[in-house]
C-alpha positions as CSV (number, residue, x, y, z in Angstrom):
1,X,-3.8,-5.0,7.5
2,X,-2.2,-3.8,4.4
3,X,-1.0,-5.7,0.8
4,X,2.4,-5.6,-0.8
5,X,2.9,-5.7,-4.4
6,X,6.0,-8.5,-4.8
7,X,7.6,-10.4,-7.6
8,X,8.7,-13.8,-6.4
9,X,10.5,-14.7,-9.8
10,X,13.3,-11.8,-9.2
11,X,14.6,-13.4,-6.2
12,X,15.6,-16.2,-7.9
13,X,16.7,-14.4,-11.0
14,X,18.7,-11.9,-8.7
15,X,20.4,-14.9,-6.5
16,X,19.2,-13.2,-3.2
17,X,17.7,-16.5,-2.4
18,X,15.0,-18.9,-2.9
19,X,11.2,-19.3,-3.9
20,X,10.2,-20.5,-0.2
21,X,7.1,-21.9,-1.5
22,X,8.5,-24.1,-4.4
23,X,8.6,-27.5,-1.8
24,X,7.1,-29.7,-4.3
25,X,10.5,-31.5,-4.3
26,X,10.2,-32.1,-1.1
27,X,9.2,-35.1,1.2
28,X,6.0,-35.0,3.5
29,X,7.8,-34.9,6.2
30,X,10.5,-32.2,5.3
31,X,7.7,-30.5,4.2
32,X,6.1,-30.3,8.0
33,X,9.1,-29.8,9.7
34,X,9.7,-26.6,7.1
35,X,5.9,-25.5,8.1
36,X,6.8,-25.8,11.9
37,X,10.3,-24.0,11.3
38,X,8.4,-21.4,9.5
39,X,5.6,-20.9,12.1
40,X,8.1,-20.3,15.3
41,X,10.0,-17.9,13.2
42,X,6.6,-16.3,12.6
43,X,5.9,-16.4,15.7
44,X,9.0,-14.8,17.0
45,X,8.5,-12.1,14.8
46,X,5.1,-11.2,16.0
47,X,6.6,-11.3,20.0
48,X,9.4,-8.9,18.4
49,X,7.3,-6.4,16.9
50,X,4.6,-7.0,20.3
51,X,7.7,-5.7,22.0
52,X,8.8,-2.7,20.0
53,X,12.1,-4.4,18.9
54,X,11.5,-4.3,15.3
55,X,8.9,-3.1,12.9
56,X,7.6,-3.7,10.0
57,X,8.7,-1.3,8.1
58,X,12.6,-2.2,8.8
59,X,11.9,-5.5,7.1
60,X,11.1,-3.5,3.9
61,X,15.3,-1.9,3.9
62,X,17.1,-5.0,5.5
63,X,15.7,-7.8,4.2
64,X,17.5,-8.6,1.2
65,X,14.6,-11.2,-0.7
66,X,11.4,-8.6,0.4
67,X,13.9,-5.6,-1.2
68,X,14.2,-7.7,-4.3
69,X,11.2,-8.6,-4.6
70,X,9.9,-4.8,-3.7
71,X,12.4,-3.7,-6.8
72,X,9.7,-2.9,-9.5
73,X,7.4,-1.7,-7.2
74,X,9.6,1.2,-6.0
75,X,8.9,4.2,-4.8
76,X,9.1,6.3,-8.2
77,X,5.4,4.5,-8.6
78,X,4.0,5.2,-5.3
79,X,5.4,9.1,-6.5
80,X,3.0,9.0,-9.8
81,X,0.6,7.7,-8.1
82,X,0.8,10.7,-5.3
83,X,0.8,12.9,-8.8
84,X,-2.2,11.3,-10.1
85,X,-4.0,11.6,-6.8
86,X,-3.2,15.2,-6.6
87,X,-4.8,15.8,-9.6
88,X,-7.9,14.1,-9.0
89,X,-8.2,15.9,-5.8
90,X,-7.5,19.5,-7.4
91,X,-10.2,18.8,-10.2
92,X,-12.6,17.6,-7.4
93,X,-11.6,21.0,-5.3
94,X,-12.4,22.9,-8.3
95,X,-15.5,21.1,-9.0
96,X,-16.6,21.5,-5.6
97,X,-16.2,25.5,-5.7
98,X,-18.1,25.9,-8.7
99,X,-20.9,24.2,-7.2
100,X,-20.8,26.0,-4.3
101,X,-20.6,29.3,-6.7
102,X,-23.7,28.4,-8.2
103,X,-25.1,27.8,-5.1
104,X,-24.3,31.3,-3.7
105,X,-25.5,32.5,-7.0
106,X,-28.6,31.1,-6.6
107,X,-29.4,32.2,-3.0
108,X,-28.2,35.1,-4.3
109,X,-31.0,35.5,-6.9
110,X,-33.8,34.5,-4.8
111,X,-32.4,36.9,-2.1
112,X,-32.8,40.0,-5.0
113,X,-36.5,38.1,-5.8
114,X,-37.6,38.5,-2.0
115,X,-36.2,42.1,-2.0
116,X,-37.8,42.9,-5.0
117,X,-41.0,42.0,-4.3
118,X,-41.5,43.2,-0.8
């Protein structure tokens, strides 16, 4: 399973559509029917995907409210973040070989020790 970083309020401020959790307006039972509308389209999703008809990804291009609300979490961050990753990963590399140098070094040494003294 995997999160999503979304902002609700730029759907509304965008006119893509609306905040389909604001149903504090609404009556009890508009309120359940909207629950069981909600579900079955839920559920025909999840047989869609089960089926290999769409995927998940798709949703993240097409949908016009999810690319709205996608819109400051775009792809330029997940890029400095790949940037920023990188250069953890190169200091780690580089850490990494100078232990392993001093390692050597050191078997080295105690190599030259046994030599010497036998």
């Amino acid at each position: 399973m995997y999160t999503v970083d979304v902002h609700l309020d730029n759907i509304v401020d965008k006119k893509v559509g609306k905040d389909r959790f604001d149903n504090a307006h609404l009556s009890l039972s508009i309120k359940k029917k909207h629950r069981v509308i909600e579900r079955l389209k839920r559920n025909k999703l999840k047989d869609a995907i089960n089926a290999g008809k769409e995927t998940p990804a798709d949703w993240f291009e097409k949908d016009k409210e999810l690319v709205a609300m996608r819109e400051f979490f775009t792809k330029v961050c997940c890029f400095e973040a790949f940037v920023c990753l990188k250069l953890i990963l190169s200091f780690l590399i580089f850490w990494f070989q100078g232990i392993l140098l001093r390692m050597d070094l050191r078997i080295r040494s105690l190599h030259r020790r046994k030599m010497a003294s036998s």
